[in-house]
C-alpha positions in Angstrom: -11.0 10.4 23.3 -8.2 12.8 23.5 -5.6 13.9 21.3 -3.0 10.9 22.1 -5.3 8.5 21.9 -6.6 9.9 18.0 -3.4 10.7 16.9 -2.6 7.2 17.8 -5.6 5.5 15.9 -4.5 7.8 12.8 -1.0 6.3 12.6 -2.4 2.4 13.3 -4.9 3.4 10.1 -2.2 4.7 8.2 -0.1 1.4 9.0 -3.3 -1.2 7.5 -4.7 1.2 5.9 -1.1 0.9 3.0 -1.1 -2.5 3.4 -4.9 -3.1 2.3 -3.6 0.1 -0.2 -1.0 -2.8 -1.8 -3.8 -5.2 -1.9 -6.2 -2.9 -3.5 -3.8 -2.4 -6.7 -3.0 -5.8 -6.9 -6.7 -6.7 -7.1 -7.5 -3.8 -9.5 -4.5 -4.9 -11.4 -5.9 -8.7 -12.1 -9.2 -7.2 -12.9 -8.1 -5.0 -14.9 -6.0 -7.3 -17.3 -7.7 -10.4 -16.8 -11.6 -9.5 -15.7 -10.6 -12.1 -12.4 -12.1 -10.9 -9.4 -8.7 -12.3 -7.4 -10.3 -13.5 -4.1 -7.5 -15.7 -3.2 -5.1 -12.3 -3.2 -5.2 -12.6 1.1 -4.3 -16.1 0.6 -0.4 -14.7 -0.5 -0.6 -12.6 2.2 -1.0 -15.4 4.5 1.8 -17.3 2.8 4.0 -14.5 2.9 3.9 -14.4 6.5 3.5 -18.2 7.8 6.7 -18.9 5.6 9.1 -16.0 6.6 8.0 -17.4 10.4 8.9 -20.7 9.3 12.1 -19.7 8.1 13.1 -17.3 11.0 12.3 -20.5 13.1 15.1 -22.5 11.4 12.1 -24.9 10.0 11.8 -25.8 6.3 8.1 -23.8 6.0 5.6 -25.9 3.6 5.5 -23.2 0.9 8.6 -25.3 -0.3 7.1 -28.2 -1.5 4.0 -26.7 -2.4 6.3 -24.6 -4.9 7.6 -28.5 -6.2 4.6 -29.9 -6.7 2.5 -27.1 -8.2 5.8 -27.0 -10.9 5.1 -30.4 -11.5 1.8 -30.2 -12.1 2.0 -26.9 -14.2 4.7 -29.3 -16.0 2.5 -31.8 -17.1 -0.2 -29.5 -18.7 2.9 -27.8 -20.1 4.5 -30.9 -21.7 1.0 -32.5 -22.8 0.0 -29.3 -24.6 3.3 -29.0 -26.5 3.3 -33.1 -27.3 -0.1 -32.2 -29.1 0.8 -29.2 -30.7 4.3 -31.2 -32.0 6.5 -28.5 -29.9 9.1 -31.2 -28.7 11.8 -28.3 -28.7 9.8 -26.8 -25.6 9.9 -29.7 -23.1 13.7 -29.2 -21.8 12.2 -25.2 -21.5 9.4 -26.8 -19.4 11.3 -29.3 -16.8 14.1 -26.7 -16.1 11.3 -23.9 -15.6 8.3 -26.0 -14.0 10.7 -28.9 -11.8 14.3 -28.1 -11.6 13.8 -24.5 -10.7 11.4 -25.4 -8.0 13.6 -28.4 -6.6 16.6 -26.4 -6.5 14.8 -23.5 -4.6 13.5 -26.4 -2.1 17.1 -27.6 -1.4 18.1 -24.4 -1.0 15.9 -23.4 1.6 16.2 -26.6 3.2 19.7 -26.1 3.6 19.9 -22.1 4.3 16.7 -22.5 6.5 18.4 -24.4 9.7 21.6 -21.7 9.1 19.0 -19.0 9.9 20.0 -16.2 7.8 20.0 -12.6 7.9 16.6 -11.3 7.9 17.1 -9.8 4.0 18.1 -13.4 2.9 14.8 -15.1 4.4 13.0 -12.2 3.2 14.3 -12.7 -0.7 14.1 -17.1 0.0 10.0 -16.0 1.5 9.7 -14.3 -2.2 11.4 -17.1 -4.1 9.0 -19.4 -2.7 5.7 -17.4 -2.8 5.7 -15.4 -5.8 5.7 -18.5 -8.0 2.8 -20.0 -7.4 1.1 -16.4 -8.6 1.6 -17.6 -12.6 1.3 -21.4 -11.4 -2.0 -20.6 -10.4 -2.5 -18.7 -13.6 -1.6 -21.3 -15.5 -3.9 -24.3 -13.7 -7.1 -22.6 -12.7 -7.7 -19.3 -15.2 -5.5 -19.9 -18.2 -8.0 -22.9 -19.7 -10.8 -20.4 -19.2 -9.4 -17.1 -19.9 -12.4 -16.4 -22.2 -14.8 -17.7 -19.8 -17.6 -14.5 -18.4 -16.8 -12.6 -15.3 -19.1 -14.9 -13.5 -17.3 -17.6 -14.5 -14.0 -16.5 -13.6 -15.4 -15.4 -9.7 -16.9 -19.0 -9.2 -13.6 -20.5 -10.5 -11.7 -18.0 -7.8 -14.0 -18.8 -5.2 -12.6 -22.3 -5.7 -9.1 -21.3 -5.8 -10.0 -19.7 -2.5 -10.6 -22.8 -0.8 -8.6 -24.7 -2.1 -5.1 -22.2 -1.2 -6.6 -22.4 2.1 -6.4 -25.8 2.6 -3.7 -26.2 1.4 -2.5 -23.4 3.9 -3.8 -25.4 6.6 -2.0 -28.8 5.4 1.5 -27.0 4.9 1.2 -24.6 7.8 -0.9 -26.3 10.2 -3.7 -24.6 12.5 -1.2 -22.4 15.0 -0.6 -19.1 14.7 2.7 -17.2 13.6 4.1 -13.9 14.4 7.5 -12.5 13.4 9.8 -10.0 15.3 9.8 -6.2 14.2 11.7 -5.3 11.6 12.9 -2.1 14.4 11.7 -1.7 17.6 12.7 2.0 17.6 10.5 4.8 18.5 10.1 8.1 18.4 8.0 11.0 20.6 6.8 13.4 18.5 5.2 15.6 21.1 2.1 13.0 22.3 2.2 10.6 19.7 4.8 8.1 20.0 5.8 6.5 16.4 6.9 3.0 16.5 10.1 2.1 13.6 7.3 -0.9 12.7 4.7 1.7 11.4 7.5 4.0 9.4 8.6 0.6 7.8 5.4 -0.6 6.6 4.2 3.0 5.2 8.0 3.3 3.5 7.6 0.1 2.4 4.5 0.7 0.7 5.3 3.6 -0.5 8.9 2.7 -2.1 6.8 -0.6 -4.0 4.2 1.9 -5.3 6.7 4.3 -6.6 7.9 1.1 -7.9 5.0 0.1 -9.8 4.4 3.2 -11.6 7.9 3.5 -12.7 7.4 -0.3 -14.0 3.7 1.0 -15.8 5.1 3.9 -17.0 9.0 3.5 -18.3 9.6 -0.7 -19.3 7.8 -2.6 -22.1 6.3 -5.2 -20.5 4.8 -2.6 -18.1 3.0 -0.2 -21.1 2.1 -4.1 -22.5 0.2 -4.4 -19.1 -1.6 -1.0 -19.7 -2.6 -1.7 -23.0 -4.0 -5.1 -22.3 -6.4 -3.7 -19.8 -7.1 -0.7 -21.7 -8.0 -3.1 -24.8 -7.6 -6.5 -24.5 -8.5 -7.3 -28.6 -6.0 -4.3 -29.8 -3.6 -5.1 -27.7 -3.7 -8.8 -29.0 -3.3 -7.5 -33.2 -0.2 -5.8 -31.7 1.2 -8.9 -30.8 0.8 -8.5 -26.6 -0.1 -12.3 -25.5 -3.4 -13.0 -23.4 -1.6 -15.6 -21.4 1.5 -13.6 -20.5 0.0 -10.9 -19.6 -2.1 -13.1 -17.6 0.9 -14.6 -16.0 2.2 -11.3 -15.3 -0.1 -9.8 -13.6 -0.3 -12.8 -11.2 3.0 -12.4 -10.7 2.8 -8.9 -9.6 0.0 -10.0 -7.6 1.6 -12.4 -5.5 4.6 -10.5 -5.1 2.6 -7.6 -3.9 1.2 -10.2 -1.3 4.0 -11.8 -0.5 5.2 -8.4 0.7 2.4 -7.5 2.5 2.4 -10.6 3.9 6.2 -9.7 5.5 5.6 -6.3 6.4 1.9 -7.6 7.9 3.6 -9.9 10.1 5.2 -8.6 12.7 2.1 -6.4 13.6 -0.5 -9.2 14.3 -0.7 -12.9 14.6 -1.4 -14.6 11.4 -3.2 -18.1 10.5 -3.4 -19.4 7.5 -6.8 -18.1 6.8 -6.0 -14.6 7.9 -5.7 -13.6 4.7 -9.0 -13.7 3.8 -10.1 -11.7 5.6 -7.0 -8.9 5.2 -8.3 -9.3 1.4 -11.5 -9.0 2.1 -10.5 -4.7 3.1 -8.3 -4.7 0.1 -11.1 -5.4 -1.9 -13.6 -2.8 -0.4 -10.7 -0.4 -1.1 -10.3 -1.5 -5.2 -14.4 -1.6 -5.3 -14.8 2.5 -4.6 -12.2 2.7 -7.2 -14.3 0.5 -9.5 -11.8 -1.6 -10.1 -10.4 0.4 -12.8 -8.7 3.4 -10.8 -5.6 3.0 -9.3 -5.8 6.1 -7.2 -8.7 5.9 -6.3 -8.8 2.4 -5.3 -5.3 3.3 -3.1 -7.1 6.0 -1.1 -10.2 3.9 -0.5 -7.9 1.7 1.3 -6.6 4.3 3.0 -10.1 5.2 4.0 -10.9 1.6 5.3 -7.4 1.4 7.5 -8.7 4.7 9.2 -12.4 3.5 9.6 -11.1 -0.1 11.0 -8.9 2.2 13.5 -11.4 4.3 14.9 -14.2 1.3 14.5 -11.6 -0.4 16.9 -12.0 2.2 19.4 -15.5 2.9 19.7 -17.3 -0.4 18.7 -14.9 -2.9 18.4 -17.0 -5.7 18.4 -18.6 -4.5 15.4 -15.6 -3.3 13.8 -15.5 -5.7 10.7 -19.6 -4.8 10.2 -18.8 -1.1 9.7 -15.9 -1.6 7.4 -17.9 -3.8 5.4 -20.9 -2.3 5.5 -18.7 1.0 3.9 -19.1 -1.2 0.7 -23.1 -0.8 0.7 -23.4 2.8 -0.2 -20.2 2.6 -2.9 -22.3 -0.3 -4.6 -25.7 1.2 -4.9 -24.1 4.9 -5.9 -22.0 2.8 -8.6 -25.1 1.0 -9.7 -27.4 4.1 -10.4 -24.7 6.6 -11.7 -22.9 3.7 -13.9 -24.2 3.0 -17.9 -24.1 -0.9 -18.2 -21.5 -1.7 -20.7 -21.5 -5.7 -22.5 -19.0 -7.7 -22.0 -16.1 -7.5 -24.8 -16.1 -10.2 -27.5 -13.1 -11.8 -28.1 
């Protein structure tokens, strides 16, 4: 190996290493507020991608009716919970929010779509359609069970895992998709060449985490975040609700996915089971920061996008073992230095 060739591996880890960065936070984020261990975060990633392909195709991408008919289903818990709780006043709230929003943002992309618009219009249509279903799916699989035990809540997002992903493979279908760079631009920096693609996705990431702690540290609804997840009971008496800060927090999720998912997309082909695994090194990331530290959590990621890079380069074909395995050693040091704490009564 010489110094091009490591300089080079350092800037393809810096590029995955901020997207699995953004899915890291997202994943502390849920955990944090909710106690969901959000497996199904890759499966927004996926999503994110497969329909900005769709769109730059001139296709109507399947995200669009999967929007409709998770609204209508989130509609008719939302209209049979307020018939039996005698809140008749709420169901014109619920079939503007849960089937006219989603129908008019189907015949809008159906129209726009064919038009194919300028990449920042797909790119706002992509989060129209995707960031949704983060509260929808709230609302249908954790909601009910909010309460439930940690265990619990993983088997139920194990299921919600599966069940994204086949739905990914109905909408999307089993082919590939891969979207042109955002710039093809590059620049020699004595012998490293930096490509426009890689500056994009590190800005990119770093502009939406700037973002987010602006968001956590200067609005309302982000201090309401911080104080559910410091205390979920106190933050309750205060009059912070459970179920939106549930809803919330998914949406920042899937909007952090959705994201990644565009800036993820012109790098390498995605399926729609790709995000899994894209997840998957997310998660390794959030688990050395406990899934408590932000920081932490961010430069774990950062650790993981350099390992995967260099993995690539020496044993590829055991790449995803060693990045996995990084996991073993954060688990067992956890587990001996860490006091076990009972779950908090609610």
């Amino acid at each position: 190996m010489n110094a091009e060739i490591a300089l080079f591996l350092i800037q393809d880890g810096l590029t995955n290493g901020a997207i699995y960065a953004l899915l890291a936070l997202a994943l502390v984020l849920i955990f944090a507020v909710t106690r969901v261990i959000f497996i199904p975060q890759g499966e927004f990633v996926a999503y994110g991608a497969l329909t900005l392909a769709g769109l730059q195709l001139g296709k109507l991408p399947g995200t669009a009716w999967l929007l409709l008919g998770a609204g209508m289903a989130v509609a008719v818990v939302e209209l049979v919970q307020a018939i039996r709780h005698g809140a008749a006043r709420r169901i014109p709230t619920i079939v503007l929010k849960y089937i006219v929003a989603p129908a008019l943002i189907l015949w809008l992309t159906w129209w726009a779509a064919p038009q194919k618009p300028a990449l920042p219009l797909q790119i706002l249509l992509t989060l129209a359609l995707v960031v949704p279903l983060g509260p929808m799916v709230y609302r249908l699989a954790y909601q009910p069970l909010a309460n439930a035990s940690v265990l619990v809540l993983l088997i139920i997002s194990v299921a919600v895992h599966f069940a994204m992903t086949g739905l990914g493979l109905v909408f999307f279908g089993a082919e590939g998709s891969r979207t042109p760079p955002f710039s093809d631009a590059q620049w020699k920096v004595g012998v490293l060449t930096i490509s426009g693609q890689s500056l994009w996705v590190i800005g990119a990431s770093l502009g939406l985490i700037v973002v987010l702690f602006l968001f956590f540290e200067r609005t309302i609804y982000g201090k309401a975040l911080r104080a559910t997840a410091i205390n979920r009971v106190g933050a309750r008496l205060v009059g912070v609700s459970p179920a939106m800060a549930g809803k919330l927090s998914f949406t920042l999720a899937a909007l952090i996915g959705a994201l990644s998912g565009i800036l993820v997309a012109p790098i390498t082909t995605i399926y729609y089971d790709s995000g899994f695994l894209v997840g998957l090194k997310g998660f390794v990331g959030a688990i050395m920061g406990g899934l408590v530290s932000y920081p932490v959590a961010a430069a774990g990621a950062l650790l993981v996008g350099m390992l995967e890079a260099y993995s690539s380069f020496w044993a590829s074909a055991y790449k995803e073992v060693i990045v996995f395995t990084l996991i073993i050693p954060v688990l067992v040091w956890r587990s001996l230095t860490a006091h076990h704490i009972e779950e908090e009564e609610e």
